[in-house]
PDB file of N, H, CA, C and O in Angstrom:
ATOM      1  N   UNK A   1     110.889  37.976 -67.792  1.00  0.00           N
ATOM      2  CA  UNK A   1     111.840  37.695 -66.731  1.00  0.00           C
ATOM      3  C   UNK A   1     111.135  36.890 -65.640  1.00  0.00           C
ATOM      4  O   UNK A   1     109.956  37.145 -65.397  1.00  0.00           O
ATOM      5  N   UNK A   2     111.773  35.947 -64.977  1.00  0.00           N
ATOM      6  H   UNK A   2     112.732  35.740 -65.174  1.00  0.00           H
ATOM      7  CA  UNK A   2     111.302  34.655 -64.322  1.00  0.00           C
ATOM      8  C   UNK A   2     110.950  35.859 -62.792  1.00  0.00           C
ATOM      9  O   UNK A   2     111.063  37.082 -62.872  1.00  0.00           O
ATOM     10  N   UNK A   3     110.654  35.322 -61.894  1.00  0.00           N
ATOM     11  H   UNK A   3     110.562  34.328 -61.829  1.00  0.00           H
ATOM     12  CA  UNK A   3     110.107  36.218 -60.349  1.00  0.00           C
ATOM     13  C   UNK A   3     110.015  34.988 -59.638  1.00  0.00           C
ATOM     14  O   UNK A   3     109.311  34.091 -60.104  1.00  0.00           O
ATOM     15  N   UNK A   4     110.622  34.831 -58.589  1.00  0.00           N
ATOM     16  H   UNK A   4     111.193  35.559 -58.210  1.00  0.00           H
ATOM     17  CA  UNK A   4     110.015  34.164 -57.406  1.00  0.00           C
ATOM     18  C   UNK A   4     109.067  33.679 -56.990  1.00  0.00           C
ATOM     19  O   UNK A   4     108.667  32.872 -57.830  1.00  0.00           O
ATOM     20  N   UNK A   5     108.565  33.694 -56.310  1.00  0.00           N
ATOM     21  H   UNK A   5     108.890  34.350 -55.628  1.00  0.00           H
ATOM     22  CA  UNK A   5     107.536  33.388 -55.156  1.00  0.00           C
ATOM     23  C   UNK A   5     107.809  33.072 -53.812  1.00  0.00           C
ATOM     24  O   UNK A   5     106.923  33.151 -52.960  1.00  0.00           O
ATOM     25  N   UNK A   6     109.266  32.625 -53.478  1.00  0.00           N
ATOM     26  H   UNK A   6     109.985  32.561 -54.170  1.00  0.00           H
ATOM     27  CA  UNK A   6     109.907  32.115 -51.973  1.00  0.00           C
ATOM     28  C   UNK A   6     110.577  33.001 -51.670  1.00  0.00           C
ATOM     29  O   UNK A   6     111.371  33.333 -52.550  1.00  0.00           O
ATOM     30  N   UNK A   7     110.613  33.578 -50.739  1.00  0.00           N
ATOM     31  H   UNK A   7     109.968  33.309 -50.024  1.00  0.00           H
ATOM     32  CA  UNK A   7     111.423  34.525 -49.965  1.00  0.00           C
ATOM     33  C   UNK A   7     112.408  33.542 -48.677  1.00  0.00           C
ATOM     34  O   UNK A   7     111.985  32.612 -47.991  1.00  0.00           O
ATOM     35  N   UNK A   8     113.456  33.995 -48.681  1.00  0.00           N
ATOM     36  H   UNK A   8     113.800  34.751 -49.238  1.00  0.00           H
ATOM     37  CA  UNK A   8     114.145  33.305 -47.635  1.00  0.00           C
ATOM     38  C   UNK A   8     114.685  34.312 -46.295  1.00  0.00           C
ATOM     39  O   UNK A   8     115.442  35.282 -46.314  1.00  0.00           O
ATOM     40  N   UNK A   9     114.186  33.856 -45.502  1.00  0.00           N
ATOM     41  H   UNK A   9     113.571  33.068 -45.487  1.00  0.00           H
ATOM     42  CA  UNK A   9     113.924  34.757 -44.385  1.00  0.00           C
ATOM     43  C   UNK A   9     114.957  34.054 -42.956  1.00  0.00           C
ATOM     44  O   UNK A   9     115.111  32.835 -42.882  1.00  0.00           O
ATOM     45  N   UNK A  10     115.488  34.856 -42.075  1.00  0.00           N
ATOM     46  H   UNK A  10     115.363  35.846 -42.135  1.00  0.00           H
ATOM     47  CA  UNK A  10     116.404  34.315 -40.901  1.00  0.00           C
ATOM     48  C   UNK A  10     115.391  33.984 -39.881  1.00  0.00           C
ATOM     49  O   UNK A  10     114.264  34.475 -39.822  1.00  0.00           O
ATOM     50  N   UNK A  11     115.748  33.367 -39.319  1.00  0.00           N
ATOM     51  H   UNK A  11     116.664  32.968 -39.367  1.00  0.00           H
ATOM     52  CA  UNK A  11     115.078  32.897 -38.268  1.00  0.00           C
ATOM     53  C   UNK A  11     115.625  31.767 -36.984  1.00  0.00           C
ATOM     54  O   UNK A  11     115.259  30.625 -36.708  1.00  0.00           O
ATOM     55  N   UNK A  12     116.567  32.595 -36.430  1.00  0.00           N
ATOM     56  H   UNK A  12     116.864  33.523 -36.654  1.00  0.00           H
ATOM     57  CA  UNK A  12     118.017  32.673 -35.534  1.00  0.00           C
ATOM     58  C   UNK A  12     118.969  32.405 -36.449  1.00  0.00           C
ATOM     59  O   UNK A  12     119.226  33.246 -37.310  1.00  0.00           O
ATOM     60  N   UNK A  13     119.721  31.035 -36.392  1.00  0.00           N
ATOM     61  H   UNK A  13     119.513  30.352 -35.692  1.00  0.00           H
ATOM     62  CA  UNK A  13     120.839  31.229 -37.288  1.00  0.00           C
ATOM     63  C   UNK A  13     120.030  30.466 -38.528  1.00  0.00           C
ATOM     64  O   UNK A  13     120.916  29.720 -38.944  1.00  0.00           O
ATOM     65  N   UNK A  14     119.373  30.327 -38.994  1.00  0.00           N
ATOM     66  H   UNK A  14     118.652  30.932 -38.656  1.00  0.00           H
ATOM     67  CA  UNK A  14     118.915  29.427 -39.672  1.00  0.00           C
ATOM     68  C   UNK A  14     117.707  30.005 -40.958  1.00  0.00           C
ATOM     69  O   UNK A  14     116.520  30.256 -40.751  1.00  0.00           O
ATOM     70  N   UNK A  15     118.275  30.083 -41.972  1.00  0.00           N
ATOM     71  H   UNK A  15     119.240  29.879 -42.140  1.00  0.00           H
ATOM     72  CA  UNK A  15     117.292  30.641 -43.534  1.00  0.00           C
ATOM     73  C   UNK A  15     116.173  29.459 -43.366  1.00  0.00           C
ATOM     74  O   UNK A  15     116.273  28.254 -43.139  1.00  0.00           O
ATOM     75  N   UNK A  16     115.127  30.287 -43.565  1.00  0.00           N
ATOM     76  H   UNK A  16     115.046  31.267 -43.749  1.00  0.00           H
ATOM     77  CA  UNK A  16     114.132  29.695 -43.825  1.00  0.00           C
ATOM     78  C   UNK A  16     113.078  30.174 -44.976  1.00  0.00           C
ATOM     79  O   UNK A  16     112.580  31.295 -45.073  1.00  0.00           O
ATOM     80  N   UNK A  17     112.867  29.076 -45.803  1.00  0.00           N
ATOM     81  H   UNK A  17     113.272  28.165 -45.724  1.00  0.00           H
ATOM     82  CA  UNK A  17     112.341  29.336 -46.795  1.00  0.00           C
ATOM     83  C   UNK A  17     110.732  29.448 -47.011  1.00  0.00           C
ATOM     84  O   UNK A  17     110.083  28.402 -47.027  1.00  0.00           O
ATOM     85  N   UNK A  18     110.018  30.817 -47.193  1.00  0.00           N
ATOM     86  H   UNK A  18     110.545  31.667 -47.180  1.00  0.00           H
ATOM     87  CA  UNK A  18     108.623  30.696 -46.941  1.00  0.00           C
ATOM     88  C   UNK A  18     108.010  31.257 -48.509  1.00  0.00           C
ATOM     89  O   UNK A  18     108.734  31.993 -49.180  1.00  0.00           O
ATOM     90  N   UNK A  19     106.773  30.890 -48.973  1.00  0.00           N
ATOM     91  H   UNK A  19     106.185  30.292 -48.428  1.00  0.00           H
ATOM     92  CA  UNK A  19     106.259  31.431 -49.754  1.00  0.00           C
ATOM     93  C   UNK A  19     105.972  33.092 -49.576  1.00  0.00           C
ATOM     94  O   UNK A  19     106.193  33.681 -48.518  1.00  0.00           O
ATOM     95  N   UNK A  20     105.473  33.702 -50.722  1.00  0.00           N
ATOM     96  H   UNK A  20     105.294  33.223 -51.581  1.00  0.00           H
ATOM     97  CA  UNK A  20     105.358  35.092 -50.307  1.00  0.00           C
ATOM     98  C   UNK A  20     104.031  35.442 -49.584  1.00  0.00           C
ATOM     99  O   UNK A  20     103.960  36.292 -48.697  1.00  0.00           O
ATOM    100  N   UNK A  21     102.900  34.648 -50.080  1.00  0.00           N
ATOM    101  H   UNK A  21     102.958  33.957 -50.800  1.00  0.00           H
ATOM    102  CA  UNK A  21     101.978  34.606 -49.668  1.00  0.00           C
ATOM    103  C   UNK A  21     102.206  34.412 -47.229  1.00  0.00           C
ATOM    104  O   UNK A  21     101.739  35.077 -46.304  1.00  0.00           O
ATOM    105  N   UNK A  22     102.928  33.444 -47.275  1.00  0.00           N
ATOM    106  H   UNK A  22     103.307  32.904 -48.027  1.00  0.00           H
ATOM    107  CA  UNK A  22     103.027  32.990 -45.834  1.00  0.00           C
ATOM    108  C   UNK A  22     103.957  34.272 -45.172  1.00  0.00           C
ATOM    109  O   UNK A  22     103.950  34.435 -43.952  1.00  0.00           O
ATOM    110  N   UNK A  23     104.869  35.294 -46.193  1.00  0.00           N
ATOM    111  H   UNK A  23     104.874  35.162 -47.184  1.00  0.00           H
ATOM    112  CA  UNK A  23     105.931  36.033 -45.666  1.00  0.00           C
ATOM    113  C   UNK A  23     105.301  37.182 -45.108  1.00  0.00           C
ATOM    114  O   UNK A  23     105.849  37.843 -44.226  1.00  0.00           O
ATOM    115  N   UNK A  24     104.197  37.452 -45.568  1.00  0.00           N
ATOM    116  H   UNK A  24     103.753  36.915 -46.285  1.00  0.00           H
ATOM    117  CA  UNK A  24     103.707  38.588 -45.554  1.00  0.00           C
ATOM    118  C   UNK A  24     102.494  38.303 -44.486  1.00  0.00           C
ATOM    119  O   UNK A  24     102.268  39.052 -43.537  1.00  0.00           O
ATOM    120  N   UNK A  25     101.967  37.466 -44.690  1.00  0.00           N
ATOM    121  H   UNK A  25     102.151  36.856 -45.461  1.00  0.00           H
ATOM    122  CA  UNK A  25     100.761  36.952 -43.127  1.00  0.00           C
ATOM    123  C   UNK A  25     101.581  37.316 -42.309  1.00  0.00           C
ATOM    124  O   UNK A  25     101.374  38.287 -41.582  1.00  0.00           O
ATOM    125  N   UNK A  26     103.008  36.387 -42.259  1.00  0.00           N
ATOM    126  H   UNK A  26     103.176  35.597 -42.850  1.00  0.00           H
ATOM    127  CA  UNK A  26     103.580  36.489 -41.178  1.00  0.00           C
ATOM    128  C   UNK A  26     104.664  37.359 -40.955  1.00  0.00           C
ATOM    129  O   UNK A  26     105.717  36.862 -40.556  1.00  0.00           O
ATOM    130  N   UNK A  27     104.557  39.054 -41.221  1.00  0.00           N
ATOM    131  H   UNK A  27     103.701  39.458 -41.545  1.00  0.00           H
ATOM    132  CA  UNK A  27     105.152  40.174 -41.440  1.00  0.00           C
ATOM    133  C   UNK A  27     106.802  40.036 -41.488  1.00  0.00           C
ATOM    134  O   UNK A  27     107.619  40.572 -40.739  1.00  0.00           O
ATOM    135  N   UNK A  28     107.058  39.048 -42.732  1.00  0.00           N
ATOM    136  H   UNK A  28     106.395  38.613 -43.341  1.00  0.00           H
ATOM    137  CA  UNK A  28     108.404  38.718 -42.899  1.00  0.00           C
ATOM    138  C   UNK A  28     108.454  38.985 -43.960  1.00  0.00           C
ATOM    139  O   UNK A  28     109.052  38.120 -44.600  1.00  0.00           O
ATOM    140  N   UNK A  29     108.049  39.950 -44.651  1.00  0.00           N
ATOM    141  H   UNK A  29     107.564  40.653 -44.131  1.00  0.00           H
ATOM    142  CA  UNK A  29     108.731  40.802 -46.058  1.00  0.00           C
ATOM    143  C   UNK A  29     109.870  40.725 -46.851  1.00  0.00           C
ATOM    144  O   UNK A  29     110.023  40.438 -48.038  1.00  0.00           O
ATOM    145  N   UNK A  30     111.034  41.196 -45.510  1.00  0.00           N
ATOM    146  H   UNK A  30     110.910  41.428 -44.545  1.00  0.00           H
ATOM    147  CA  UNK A  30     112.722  41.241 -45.801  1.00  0.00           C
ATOM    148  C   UNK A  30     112.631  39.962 -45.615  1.00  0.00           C
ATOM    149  O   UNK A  30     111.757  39.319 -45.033  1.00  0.00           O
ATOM    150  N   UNK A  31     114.146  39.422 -46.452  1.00  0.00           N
ATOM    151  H   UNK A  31     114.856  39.944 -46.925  1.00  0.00           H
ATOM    152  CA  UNK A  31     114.852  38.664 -46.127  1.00  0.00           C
ATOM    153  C   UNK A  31     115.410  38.265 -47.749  1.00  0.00           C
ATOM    154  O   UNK A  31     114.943  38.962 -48.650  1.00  0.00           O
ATOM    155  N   UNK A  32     116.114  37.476 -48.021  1.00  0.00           N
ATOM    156  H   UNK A  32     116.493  36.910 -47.289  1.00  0.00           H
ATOM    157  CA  UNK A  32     117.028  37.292 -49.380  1.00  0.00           C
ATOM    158  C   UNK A  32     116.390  36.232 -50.210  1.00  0.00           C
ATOM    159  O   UNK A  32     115.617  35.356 -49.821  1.00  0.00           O
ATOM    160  N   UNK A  33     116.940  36.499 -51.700  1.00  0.00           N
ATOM    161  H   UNK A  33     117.568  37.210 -52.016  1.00  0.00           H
ATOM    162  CA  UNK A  33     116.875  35.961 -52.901  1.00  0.00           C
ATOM    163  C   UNK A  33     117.410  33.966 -52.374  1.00  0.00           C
ATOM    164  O   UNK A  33     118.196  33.441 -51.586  1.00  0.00           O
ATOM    165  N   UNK A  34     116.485  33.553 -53.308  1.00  0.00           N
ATOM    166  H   UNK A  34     115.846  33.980 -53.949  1.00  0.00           H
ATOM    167  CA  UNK A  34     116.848  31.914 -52.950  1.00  0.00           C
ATOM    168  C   UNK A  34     117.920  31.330 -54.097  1.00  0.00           C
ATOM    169  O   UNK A  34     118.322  30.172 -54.216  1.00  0.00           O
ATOM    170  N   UNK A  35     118.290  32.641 -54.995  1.00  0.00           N
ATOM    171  H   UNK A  35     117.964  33.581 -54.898  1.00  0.00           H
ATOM    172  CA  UNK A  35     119.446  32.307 -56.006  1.00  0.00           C
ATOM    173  C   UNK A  35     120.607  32.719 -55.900  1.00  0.00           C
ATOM    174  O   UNK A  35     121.600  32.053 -56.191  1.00  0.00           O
ATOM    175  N   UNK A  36     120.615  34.216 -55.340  1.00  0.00           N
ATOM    176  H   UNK A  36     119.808  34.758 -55.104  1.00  0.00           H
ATOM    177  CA  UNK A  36     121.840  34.775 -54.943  1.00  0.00           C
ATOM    178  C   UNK A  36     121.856  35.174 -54.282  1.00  0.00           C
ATOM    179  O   UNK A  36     122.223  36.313 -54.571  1.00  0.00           O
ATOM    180  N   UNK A  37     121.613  35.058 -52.852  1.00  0.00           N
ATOM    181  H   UNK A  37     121.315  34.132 -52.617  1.00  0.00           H
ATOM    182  CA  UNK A  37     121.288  35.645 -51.780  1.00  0.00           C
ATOM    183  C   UNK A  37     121.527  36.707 -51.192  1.00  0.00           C
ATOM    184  O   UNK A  37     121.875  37.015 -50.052  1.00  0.00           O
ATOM    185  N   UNK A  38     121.215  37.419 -52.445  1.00  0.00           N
ATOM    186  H   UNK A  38     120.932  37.170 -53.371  1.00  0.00           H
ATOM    187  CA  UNK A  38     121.468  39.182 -51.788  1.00  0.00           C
ATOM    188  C   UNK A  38     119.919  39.663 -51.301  1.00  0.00           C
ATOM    189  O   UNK A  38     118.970  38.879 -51.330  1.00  0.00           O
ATOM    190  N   UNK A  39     119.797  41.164 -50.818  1.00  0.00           N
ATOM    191  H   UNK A  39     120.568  41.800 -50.794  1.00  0.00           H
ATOM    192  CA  UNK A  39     118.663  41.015 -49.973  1.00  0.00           C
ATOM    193  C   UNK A  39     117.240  41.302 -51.025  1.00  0.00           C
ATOM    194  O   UNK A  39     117.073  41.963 -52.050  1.00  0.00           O
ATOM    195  N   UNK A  40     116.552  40.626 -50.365  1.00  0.00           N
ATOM    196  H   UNK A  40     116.687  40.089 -49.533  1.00  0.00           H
ATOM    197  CA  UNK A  40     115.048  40.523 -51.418  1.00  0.00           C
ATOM    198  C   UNK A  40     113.637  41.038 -50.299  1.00  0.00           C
ATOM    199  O   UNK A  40     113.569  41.007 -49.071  1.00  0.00           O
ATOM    200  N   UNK A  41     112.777  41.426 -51.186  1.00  0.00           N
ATOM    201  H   UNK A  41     112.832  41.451 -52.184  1.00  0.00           H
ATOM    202  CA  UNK A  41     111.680  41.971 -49.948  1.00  0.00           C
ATOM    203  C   UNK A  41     110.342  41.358 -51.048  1.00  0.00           C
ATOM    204  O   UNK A  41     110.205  41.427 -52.269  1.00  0.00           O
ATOM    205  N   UNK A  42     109.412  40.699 -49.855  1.00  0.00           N
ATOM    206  H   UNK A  42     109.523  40.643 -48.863  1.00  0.00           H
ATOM    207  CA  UNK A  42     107.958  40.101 -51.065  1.00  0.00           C
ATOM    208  C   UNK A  42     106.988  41.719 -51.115  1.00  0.00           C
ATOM    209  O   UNK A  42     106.837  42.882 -50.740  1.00  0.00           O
ATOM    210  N   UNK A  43     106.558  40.556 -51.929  1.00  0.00           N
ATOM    211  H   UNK A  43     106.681  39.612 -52.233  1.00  0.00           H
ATOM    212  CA  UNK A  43     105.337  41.727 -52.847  1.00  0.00           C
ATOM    213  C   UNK A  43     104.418  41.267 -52.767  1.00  0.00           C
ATOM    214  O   UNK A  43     104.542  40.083 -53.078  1.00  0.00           O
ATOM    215  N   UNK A  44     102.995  41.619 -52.388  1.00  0.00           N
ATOM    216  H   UNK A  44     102.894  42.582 -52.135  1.00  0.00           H
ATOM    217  CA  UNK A  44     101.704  41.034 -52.421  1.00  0.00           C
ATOM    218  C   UNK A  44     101.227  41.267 -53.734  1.00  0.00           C
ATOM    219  O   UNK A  44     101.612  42.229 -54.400  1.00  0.00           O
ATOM    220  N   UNK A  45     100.359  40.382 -54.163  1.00  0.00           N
ATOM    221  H   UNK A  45     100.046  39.601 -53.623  1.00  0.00           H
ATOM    222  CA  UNK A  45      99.547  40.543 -55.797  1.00  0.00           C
ATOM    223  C   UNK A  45      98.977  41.901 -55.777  1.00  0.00           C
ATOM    224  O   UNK A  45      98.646  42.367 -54.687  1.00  0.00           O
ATOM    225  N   UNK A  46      98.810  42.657 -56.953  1.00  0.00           N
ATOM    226  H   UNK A  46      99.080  42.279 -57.839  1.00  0.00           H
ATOM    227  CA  UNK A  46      98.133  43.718 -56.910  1.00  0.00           C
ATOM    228  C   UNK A  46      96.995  44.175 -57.175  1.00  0.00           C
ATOM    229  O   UNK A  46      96.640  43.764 -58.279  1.00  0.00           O
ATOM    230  N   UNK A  47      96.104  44.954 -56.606  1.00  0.00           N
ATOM    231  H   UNK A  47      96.393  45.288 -55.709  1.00  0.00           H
ATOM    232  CA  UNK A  47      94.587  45.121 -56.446  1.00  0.00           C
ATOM    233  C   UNK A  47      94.101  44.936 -57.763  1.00  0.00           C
ATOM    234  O   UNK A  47      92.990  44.427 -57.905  1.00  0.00           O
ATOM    235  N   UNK A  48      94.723  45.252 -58.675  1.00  0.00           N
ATOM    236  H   UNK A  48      95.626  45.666 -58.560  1.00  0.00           H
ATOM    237  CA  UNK A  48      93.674  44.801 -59.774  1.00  0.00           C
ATOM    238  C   UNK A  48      93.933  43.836 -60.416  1.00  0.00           C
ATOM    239  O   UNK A  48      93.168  43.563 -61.340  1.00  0.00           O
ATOM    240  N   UNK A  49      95.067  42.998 -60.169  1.00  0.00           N
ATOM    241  H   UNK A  49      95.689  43.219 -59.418  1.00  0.00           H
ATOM    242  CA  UNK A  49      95.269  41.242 -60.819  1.00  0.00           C
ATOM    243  C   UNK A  49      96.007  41.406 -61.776  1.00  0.00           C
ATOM    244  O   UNK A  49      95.974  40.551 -62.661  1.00  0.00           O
ATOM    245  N   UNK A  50      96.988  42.658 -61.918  1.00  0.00           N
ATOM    246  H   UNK A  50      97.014  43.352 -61.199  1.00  0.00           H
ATOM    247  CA  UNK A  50      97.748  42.590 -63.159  1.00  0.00           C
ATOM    248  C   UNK A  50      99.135  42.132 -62.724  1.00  0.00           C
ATOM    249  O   UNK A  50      99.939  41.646 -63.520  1.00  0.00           O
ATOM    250  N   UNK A  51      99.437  42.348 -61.126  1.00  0.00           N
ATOM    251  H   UNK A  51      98.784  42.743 -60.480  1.00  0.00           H
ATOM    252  CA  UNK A  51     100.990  42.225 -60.495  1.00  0.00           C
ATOM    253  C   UNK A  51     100.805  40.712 -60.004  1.00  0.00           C
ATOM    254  O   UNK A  51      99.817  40.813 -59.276  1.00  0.00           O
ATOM    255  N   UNK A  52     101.313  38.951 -59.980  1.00  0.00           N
ATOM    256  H   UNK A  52     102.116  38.869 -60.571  1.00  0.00           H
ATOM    257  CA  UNK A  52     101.519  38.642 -59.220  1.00  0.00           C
ATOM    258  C   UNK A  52     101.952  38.784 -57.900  1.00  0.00           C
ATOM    259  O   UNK A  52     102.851  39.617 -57.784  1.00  0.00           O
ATOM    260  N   UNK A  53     101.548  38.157 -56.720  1.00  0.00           N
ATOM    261  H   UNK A  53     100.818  37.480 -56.814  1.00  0.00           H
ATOM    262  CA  UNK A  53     102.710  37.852 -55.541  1.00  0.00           C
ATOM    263  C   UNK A  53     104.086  37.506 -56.064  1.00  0.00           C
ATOM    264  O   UNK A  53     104.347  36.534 -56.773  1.00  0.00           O
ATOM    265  N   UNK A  54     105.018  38.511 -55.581  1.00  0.00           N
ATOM    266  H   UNK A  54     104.806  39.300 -55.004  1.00  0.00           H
ATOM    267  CA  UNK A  54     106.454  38.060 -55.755  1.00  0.00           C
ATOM    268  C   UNK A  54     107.564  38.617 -55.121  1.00  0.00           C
ATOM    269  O   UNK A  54     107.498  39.645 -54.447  1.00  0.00           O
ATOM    270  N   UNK A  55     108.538  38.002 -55.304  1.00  0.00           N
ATOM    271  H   UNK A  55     108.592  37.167 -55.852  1.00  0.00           H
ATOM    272  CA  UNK A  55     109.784  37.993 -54.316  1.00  0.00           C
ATOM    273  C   UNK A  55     110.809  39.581 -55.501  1.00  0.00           C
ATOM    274  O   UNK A  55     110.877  39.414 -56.718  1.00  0.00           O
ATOM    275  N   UNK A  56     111.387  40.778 -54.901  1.00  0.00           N
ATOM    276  H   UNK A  56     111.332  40.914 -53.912  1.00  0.00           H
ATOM    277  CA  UNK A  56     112.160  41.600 -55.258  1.00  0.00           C
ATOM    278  C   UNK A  56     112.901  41.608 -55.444  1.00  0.00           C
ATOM    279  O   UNK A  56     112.242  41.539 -56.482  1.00  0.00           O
ATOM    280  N   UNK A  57     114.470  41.631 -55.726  1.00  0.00           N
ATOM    281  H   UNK A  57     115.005  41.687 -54.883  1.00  0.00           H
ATOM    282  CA  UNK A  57     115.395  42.016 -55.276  1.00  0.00           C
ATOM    283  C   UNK A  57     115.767  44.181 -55.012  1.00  0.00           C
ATOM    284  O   UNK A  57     115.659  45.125 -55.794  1.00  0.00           O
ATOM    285  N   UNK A  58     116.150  44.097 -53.699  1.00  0.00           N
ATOM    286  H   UNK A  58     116.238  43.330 -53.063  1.00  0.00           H
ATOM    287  CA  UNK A  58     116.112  45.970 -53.353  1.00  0.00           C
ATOM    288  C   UNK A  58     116.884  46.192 -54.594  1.00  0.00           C
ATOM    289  O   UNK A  58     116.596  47.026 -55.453  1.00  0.00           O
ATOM    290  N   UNK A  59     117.894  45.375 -54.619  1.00  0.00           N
ATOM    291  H   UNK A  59     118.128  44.698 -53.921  1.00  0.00           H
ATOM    292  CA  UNK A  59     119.255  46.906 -55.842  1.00  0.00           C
ATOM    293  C   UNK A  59     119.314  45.327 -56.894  1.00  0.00           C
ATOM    294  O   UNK A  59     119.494  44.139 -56.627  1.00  0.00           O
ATOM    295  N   UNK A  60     119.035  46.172 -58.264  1.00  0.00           N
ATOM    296  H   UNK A  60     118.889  47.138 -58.480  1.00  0.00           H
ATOM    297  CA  UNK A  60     119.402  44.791 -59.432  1.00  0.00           C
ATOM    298  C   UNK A  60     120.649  43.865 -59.232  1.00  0.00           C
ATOM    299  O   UNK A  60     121.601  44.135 -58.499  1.00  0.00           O
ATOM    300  N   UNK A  61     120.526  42.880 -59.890  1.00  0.00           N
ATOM    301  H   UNK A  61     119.753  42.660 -60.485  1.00  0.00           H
ATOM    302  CA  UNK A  61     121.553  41.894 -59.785  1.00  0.00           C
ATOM    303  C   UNK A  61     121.755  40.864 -61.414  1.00  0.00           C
ATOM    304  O   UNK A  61     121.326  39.823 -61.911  1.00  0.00           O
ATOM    305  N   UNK A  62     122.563  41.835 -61.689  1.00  0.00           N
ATOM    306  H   UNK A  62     122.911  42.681 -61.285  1.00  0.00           H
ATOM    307  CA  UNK A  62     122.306  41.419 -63.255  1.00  0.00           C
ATOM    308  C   UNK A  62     122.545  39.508 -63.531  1.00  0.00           C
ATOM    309  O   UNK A  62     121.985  38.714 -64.286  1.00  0.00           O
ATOM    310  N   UNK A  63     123.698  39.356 -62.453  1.00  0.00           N
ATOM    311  H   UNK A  63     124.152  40.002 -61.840  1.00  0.00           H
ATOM    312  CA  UNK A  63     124.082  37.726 -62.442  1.00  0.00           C
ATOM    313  C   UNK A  63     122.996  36.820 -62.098  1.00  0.00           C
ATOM    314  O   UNK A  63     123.172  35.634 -62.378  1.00  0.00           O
ATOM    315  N   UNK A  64     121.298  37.357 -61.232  1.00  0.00           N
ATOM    316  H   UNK A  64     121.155  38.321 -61.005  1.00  0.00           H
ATOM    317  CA  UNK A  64     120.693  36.466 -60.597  1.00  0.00           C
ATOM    318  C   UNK A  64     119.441  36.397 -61.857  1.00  0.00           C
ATOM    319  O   UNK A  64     118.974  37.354 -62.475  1.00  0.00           O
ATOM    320  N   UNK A  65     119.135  35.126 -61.976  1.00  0.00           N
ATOM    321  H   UNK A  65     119.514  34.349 -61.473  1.00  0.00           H
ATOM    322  CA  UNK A  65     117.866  34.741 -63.075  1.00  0.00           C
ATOM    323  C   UNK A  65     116.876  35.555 -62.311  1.00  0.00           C
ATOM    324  O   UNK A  65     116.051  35.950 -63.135  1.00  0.00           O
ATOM    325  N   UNK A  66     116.644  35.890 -61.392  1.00  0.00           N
ATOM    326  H   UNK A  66     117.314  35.568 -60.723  1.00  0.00           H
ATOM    327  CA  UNK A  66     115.093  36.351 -60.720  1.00  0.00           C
ATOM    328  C   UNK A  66     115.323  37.268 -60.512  1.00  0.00           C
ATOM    329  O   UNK A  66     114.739  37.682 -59.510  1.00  0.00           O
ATOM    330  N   UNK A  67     116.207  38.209 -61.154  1.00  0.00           N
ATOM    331  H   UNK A  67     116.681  37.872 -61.968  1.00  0.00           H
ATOM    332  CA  UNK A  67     116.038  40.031 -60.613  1.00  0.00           C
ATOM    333  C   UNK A  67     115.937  40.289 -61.888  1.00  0.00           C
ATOM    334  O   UNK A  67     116.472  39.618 -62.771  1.00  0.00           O
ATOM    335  N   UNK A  68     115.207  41.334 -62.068  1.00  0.00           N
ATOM    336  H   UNK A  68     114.773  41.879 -61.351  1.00  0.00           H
ATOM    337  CA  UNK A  68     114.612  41.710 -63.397  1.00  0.00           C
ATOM    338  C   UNK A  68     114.058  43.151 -63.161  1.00  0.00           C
ATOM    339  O   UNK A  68     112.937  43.291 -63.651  1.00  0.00           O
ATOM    340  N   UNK A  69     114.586  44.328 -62.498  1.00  0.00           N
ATOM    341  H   UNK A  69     115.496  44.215 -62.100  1.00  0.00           H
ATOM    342  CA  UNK A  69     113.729  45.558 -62.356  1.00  0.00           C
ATOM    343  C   UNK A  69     113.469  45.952 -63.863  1.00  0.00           C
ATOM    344  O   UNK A  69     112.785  46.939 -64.134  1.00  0.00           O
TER     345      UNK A  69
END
C-alpha cells in the first residue's frame, strides 16, 4: 500500500503542503490527507529503520490510495 510523505497542514485560511520530515520539526503533525482530505497525522521513521517517515490517515478510508491501516 502506497503512504505519503506530505502532510497538508492549515495555516490561516490557507492548506499548506509540507513534507513529514518539515511537519514534525515544525510541530505540525495534524493536518489532512493530500488525496482525500480527511484528517491525517505524520509519522517520524522508526528507531530501527524498518518504519519510513509517513503521512496517516486517524480512521481508514477505504476510497483514498494512501490509507492503508
Amino acid at each position: 500500500m502506497p503512504k505519503s510523505t506530505i502532510l497538508e497542514v492549515k495555516r490561516g485560511r490557507k492548506w499548506v503542503r509540507l513534507s513529514v520530515n518539515d511537519a514534525i520539526a515544525r510541530y505540525e503533525r495534524h493536518g489532512r490527507c493530500i488525496k482525500c482530505h480527511k484528517p491525517a497525522k505524520a509519522h517520524r521513521h522508526s528507531a530501527n529503520g524498518k518504519q519510513a517517515a509517513h503521512v496517516e490517515h486517524f480512521d481508514d478510508n477505504p476510497k483514498c490510495l494512501l490509507s492503508g491501516r
